[in-house]
Gaussian input, Z-matrix of N, CA and C with variables (Angstrom, degrees):
# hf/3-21g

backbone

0 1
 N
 C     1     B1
 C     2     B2     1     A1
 N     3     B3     2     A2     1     D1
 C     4     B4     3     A3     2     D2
 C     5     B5     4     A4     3     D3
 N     6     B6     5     A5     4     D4
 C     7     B7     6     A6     5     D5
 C     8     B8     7     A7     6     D6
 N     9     B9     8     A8     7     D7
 C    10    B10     9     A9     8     D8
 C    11    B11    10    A10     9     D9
 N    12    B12    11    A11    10    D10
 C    13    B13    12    A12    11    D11
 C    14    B14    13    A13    12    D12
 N    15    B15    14    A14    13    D13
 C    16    B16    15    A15    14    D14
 C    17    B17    16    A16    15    D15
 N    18    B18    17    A17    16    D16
 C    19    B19    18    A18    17    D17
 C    20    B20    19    A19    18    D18
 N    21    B21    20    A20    19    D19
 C    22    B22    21    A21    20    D20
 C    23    B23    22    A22    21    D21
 N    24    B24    23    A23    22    D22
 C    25    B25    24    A24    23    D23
 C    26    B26    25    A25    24    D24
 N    27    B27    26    A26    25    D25
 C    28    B28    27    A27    26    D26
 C    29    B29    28    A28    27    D27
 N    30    B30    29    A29    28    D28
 C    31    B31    30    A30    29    D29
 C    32    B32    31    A31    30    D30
 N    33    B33    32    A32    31    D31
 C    34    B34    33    A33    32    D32
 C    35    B35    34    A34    33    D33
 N    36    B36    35    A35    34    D34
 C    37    B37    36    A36    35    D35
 C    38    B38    37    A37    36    D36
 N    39    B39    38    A38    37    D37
 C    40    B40    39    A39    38    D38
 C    41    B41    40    A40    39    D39
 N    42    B42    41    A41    40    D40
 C    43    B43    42    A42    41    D41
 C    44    B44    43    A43    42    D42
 N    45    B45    44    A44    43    D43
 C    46    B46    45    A45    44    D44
 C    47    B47    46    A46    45    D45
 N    48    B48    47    A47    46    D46
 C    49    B49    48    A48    47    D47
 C    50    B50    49    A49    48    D48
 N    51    B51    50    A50    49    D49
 C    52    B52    51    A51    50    D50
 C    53    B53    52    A52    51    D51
 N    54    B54    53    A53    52    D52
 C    55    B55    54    A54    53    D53
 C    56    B56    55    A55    54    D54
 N    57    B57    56    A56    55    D55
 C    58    B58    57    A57    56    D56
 C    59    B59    58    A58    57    D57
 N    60    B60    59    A59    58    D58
 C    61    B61    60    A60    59    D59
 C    62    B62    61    A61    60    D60
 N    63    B63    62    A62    61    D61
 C    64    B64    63    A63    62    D62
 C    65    B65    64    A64    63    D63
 N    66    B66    65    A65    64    D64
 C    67    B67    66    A66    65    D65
 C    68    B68    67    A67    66    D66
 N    69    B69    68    A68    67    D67
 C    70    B70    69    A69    68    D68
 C    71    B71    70    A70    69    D69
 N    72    B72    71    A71    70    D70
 C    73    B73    72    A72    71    D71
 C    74    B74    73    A73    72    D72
 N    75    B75    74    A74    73    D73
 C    76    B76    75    A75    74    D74
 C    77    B77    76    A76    75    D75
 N    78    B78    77    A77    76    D76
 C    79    B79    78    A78    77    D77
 C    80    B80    79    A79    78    D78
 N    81    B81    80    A80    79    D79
 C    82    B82    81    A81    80    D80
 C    83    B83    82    A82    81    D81
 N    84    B84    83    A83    82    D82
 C    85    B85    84    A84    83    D83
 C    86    B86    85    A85    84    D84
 N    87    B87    86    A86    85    D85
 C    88    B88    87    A87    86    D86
 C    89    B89    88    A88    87    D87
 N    90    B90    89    A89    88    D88
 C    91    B91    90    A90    89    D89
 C    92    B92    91    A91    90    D90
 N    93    B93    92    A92    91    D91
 C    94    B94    93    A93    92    D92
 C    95    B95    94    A94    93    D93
 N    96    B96    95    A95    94    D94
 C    97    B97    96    A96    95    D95
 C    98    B98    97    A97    96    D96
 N    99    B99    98    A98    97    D97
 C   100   B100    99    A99    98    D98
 C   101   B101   100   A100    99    D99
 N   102   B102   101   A101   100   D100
 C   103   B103   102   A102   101   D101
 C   104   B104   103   A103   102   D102
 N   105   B105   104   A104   103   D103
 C   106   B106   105   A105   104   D104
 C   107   B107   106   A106   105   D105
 N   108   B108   107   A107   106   D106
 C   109   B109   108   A108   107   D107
 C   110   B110   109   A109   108   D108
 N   111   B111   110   A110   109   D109
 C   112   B112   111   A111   110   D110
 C   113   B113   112   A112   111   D111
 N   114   B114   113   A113   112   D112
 C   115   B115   114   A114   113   D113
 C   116   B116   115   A115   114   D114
 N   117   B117   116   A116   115   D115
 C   118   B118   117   A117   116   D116
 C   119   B119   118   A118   117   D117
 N   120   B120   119   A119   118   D118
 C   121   B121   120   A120   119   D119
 C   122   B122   121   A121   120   D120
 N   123   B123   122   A122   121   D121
 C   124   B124   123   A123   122   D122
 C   125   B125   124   A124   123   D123
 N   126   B126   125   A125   124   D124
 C   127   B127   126   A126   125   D125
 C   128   B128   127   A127   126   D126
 N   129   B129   128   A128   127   D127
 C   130   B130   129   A129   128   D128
 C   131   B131   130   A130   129   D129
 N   132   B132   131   A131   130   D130
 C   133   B133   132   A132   131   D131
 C   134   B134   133   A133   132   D132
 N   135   B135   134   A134   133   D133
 C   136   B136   135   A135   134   D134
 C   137   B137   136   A136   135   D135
 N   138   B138   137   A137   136   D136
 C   139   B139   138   A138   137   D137
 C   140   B140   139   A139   138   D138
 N   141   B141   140   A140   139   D139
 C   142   B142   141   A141   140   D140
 C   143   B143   142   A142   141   D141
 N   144   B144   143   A143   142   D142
 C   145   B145   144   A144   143   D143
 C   146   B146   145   A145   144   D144
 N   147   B147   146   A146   145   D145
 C   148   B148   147   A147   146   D146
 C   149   B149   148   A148   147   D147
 N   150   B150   149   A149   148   D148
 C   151   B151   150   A150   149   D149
 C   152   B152   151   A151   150   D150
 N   153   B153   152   A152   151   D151
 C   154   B154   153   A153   152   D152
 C   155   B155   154   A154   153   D153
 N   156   B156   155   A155   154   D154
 C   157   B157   156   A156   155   D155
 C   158   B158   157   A157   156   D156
 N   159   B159   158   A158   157   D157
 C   160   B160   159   A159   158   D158
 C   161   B161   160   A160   159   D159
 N   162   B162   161   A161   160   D160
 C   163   B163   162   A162   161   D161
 C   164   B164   163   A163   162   D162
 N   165   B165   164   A164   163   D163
 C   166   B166   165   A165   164   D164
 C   167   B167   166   A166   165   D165
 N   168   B168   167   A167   166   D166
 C   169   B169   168   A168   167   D167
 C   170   B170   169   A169   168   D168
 N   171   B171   170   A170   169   D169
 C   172   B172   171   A171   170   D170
 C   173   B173   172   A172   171   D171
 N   174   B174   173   A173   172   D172
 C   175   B175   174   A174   173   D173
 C   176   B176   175   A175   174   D174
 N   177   B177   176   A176   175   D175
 C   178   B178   177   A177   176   D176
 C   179   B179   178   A178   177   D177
 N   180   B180   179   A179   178   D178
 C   181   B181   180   A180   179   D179
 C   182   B182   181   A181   180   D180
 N   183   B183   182   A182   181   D181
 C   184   B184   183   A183   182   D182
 C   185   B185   184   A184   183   D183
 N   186   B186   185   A185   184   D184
 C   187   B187   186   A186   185   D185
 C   188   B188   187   A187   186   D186
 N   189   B189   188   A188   187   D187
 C   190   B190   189   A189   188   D188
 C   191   B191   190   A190   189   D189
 N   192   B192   191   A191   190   D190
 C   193   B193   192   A192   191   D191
 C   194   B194   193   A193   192   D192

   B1=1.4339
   B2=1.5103
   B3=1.1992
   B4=1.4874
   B5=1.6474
   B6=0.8980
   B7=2.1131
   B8=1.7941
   B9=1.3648
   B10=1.3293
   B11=1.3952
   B12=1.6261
   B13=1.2713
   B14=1.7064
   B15=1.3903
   B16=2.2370
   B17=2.0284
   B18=0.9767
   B19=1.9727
   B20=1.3133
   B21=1.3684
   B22=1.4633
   B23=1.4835
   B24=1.1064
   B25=1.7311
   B26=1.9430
   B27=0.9387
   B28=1.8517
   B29=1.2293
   B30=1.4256
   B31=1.3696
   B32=1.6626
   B33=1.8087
   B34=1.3757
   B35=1.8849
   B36=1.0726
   B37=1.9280
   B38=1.6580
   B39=1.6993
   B40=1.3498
   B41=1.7145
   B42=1.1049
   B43=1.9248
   B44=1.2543
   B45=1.6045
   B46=1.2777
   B47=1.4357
   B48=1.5849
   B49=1.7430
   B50=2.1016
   B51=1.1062
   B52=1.5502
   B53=1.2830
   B54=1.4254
   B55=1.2228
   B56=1.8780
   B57=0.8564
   B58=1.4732
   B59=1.9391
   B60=1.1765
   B61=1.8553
   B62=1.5031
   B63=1.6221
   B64=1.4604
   B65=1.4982
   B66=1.5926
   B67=1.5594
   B68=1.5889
   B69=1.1000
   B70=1.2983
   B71=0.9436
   B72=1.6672
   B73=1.8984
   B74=1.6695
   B75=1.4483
   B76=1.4873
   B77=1.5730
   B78=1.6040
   B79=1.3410
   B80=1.9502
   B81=1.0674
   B82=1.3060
   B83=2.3208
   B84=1.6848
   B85=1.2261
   B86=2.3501
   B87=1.0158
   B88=1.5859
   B89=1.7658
   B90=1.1404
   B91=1.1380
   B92=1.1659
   B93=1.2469
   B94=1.4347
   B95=1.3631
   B96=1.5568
   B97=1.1444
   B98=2.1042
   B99=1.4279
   B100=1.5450
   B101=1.8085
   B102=1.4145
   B103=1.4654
   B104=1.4626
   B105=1.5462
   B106=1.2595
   B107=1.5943
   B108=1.5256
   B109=1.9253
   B110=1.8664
   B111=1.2878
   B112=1.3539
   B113=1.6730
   B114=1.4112
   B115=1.4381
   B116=1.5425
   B117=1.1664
   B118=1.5098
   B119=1.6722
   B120=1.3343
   B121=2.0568
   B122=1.8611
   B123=1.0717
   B124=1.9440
   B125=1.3795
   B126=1.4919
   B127=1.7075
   B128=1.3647
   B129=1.3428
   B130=1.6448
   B131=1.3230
   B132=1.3138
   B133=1.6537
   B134=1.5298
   B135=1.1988
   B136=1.6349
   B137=2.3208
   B138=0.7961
   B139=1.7685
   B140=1.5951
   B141=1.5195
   B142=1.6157
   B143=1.7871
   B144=1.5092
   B145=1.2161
   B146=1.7036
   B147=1.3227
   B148=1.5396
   B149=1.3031
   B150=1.8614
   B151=1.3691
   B152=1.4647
   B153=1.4725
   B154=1.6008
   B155=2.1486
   B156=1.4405
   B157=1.5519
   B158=1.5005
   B159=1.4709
   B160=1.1272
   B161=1.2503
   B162=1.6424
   B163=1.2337
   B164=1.0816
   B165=1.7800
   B166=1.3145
   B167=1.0639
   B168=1.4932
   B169=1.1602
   B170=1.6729
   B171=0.9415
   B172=1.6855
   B173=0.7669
   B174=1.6022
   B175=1.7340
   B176=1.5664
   B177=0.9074
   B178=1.0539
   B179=1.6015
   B180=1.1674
   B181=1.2657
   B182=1.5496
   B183=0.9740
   B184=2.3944
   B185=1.7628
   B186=1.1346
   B187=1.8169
   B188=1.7643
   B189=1.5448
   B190=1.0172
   B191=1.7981
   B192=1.0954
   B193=1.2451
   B194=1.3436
   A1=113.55
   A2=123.62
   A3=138.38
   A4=108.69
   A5=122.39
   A6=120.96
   A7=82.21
   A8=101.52
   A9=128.40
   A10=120.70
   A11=132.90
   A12=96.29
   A13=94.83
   A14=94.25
   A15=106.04
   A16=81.40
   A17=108.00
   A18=139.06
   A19=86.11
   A20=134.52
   A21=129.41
   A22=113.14
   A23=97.35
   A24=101.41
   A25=101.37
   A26=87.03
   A27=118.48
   A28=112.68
   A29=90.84
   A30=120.08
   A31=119.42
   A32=118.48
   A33=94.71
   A34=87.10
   A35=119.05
   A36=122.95
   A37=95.58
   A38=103.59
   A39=122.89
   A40=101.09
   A41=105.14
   A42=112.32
   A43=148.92
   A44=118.86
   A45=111.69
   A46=132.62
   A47=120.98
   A48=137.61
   A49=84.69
   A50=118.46
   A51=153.38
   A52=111.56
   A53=127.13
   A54=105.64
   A55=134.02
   A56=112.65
   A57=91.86
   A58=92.16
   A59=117.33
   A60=113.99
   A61=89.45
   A62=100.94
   A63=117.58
   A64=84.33
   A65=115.03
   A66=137.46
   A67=108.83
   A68=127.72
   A69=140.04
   A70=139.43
   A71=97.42
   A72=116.14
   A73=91.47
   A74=117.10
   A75=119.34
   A76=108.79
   A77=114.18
   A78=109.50
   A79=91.05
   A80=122.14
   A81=117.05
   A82=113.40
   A83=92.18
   A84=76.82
   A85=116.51
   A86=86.42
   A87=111.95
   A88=117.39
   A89=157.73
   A90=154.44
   A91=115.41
   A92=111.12
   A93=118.16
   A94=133.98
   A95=91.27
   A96=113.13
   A97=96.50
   A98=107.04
   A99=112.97
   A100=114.97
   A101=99.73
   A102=92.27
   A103=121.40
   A104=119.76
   A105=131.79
   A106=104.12
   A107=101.93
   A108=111.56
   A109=92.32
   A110=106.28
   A111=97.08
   A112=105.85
   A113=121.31
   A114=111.48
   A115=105.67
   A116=130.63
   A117=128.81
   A118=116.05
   A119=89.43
   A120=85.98
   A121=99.57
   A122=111.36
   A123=102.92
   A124=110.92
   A125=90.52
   A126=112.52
   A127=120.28
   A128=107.74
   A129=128.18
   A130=102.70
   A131=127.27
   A132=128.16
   A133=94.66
   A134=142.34
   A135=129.21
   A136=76.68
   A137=96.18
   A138=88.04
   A139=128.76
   A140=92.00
   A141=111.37
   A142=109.09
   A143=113.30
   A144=100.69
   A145=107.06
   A146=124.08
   A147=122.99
   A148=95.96
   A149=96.45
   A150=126.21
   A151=127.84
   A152=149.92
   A153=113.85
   A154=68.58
   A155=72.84
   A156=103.64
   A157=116.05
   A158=153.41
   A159=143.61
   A160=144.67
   A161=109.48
   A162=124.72
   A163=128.39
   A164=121.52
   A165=126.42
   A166=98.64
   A167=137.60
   A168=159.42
   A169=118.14
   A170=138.39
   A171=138.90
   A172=112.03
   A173=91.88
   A174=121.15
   A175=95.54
   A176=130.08
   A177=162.83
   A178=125.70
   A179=144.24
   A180=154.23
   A181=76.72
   A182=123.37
   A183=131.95
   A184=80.34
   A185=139.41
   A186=107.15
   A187=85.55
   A188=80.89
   A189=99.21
   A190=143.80
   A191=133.30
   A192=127.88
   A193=129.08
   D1=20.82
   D2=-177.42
   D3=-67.04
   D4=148.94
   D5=-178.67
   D6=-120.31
   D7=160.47
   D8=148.52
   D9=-58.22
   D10=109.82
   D11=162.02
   D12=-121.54
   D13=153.75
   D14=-175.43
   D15=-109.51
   D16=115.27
   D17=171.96
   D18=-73.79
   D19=-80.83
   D20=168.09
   D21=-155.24
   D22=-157.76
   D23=174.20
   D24=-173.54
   D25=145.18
   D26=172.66
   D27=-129.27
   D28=160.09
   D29=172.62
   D30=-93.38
   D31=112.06
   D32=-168.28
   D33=-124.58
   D34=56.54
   D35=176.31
   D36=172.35
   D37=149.76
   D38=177.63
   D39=-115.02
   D40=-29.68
   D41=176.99
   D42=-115.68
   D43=50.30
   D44=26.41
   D45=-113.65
   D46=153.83
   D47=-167.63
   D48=-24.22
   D49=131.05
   D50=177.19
   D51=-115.39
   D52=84.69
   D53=152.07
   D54=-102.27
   D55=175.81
   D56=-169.23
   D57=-133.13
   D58=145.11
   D59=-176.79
   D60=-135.43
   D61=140.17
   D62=-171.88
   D63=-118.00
   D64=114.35
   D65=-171.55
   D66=-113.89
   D67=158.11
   D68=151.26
   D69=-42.95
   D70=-33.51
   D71=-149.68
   D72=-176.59
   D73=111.25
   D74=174.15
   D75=-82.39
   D76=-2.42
   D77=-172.77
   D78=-102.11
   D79=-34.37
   D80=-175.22
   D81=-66.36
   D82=-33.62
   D83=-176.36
   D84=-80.67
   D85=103.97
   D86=-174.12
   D87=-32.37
   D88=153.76
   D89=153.22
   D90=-52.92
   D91=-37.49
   D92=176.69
   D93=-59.33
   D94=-40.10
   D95=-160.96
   D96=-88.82
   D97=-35.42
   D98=164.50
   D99=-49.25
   D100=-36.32
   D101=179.98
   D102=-88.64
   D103=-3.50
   D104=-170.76
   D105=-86.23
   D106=-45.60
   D107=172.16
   D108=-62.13
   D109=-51.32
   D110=-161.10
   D111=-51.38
   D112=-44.93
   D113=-174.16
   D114=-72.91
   D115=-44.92
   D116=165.94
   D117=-26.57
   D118=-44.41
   D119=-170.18
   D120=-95.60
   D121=-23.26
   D122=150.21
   D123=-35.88
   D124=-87.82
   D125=179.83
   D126=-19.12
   D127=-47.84
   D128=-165.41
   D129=-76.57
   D130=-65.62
   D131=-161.05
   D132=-122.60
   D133=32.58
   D134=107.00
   D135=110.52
   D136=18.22
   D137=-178.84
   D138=-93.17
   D139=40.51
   D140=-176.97
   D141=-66.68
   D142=133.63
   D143=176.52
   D144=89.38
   D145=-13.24
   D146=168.19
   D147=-124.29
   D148=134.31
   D149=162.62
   D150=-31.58
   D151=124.50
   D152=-178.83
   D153=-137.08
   D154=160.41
   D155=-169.98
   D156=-110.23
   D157=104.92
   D158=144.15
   D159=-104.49
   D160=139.06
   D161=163.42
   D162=-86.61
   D163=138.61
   D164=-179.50
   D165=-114.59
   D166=145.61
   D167=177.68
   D168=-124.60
   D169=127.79
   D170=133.23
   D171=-53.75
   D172=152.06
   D173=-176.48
   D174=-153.29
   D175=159.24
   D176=109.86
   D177=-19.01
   D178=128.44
   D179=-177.37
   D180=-73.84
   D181=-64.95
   D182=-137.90
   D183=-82.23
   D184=-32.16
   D185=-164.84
   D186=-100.66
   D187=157.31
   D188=164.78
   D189=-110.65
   D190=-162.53
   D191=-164.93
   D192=47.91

């Protein structure tokens, strides 16, 4: 009964767009669901036709930043 939660995510590369998401659970955040942000941030800043790259990371609820 666990949810996904994304703490945040940045951008750490322009070549190609890098983002990196600090998650809860690397098994909860879905493929699916990677390609759904992935078409969202196309959509958003016009980057149809370029590669974008992500990292998922754990975190911890208790650390911070």
């Amino acid at each position: 009964g666990r949810r996904l939660k994304i703490y945040y995510m940045t951008q750490v590369s322009v070549q190609p767009p890098t983002f990196v998401f600090f998650v809860n659970s690397k098994q909860l955040f879905h493929f699916s669901y990677q390609r759904y942000l992935e078409n969202m941030i196309r959509d958003t800043f016009g980057l149809t036709g370029t590669p974008i790259h992500f990292v998922v990371r754990e975190r911890s609820e208790k650390q911070g930043g």
